[in-house]
N, C-alpha and C positions, 0 to 999 in steps of 0.2 A: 752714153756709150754708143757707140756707131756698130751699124751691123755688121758690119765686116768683123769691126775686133769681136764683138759677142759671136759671131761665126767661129774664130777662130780658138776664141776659149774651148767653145764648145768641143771642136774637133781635139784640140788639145786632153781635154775632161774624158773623152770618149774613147781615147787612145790610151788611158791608161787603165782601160778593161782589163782581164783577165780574163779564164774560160773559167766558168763557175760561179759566175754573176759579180766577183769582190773586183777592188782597183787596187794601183800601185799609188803608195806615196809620192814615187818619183819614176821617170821614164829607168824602164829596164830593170825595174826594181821586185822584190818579191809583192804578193798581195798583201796587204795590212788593213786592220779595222778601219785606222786612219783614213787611207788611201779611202776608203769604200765609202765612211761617211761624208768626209768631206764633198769625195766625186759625186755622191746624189743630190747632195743637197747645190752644191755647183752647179749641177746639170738644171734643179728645179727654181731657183734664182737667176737664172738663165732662159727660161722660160720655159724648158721641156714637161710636159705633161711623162712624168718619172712615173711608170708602174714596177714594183720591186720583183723579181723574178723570184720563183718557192727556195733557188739555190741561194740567190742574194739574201733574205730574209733568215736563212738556215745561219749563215755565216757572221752575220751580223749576232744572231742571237748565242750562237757557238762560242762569242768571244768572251762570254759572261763567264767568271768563277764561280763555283756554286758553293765556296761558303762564305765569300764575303758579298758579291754580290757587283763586285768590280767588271769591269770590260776589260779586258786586257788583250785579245787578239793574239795574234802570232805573232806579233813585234814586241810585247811585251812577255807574251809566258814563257817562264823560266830565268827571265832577263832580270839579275840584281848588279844595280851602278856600285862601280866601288864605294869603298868606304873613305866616307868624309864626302859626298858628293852633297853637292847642294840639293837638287834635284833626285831626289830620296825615292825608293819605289812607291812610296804612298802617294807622293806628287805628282807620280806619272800616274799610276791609276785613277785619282782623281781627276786628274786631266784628260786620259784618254774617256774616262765614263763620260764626263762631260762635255764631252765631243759628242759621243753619242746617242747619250739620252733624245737632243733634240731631233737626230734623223729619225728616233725610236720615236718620237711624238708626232714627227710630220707625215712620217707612210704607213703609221699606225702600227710598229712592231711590236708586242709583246715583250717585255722583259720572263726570261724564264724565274728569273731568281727572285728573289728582295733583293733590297740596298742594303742590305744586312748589317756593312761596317759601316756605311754611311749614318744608321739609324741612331749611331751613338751620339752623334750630333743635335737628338732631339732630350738627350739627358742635361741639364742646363746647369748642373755644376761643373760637369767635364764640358758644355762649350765655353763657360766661363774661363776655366781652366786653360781651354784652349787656346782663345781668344786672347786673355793675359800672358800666352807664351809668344805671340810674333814681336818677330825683331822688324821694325822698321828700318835699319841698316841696313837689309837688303828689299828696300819696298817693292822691288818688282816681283820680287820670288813670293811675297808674303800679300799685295795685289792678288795674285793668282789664284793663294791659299784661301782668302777670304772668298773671293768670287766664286770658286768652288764649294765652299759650306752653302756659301748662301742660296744657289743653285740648285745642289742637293736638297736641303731645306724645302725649297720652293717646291722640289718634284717632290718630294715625301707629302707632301701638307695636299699638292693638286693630284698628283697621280696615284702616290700610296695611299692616301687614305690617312695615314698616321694624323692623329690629332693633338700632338707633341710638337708637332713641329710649327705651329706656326705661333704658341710662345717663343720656343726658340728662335723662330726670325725677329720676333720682338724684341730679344735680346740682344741679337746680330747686328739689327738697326740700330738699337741705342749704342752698341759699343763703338760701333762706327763714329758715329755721330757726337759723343764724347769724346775721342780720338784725335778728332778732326782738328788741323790747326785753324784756329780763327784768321789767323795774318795770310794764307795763303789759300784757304780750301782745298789743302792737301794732307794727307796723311805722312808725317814720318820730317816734316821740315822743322817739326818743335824741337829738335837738336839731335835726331835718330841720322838724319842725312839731309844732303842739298838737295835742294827745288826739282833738281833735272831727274834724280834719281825717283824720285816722289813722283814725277810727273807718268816714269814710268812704270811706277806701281800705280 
């Protein structure tokens, strides 16, 4: 990466501030947890020495629900995708948590809450249960799915303390691992979908 274009990110990264320490998703756009995690960790992969300001920190932690224990921010709360959407509000909250967990590890933020909904994932007949519901039809969507428990898992067992959880990543791993097609070392090409689909989950 040349300096110029790392110059250029950066000014890019830096312009989508807001006043109150959070960023925009996108230029012109409202502030969003997204926008905010993404822009620090950009900024700190970039090389800036990132110190989180007491508002950024506020905002970040703000996005948390207090009785599941999801991130949701302002681009998500209140926000349900219609019905029949692939992309389910569970899917985003898992998604956006796990966007943020990791800025919440790198600058050292506190979570207010637990993982609360997350924790169900360390009961190992409902991840079983879980686990034996993805459709590999749509490997991309259910890539995502997987990569999210397992991540969860991961911060429950290092960060939470939960001592559950890292049978259940034992679990996690062997289901994968039996899953897996032998002919490809993809998941979902043993008659669920094509190579390309697979590639993208």
């Amino acid at each position: 990466m040349s300096l110029r274009w790392q110059q250029g990110a950066h000014r890019f990264v830096l312009s989508l501030g807001v006043e109150g320490g959070a960023s925009r998703s996108v230029p012109g756009g409202p502030a969003t947890l997204y926008g905010t995690g993404y822009g620090l960790l950009a900024r700190h992969y970039l090389g800036e020495d990132v110190s989180l300001s007491e508002a950024t920190r506020e905002f970040i932690q703000n996005g948390q629900e207090a009785d599941t224990g999801w991130f949701a921010g302002p681009e998500l709360r209140g926000f349900q995708p219609p019905p029949g959407a692939r992309h389910d509000r569970e899917h985003l909250l898992m998604h956006l948590t796990c966007a943020i967990l990791p800025v919440c590890r790198q600058f050292a933020v506190p979570l207010r809450q637990p993982l609360t909904a997350a924790a169900r994932f360390c009961d190992l007949d409902f991840l079983r249960a879980w686990l034996d519901a993805r459709d590999f039809r749509c490997a991309w969507l259910e890539g995502n799915n997987l990569l999210f428990v397992g991540q969860l898992l991961v911060h429950l067992r290092d960060a939470g303390g939960d001592p559950r959880a890292a049978a259940a990543l034992a679990v996690w791993f062997d289901w994968l691992e039996r899953h897996l097609d032998p002919r490809t070392s993809l998941w979902g090409t043993d008659g669920a979908c094509g190579p390309a689909e697979a590639v993208y989950g």
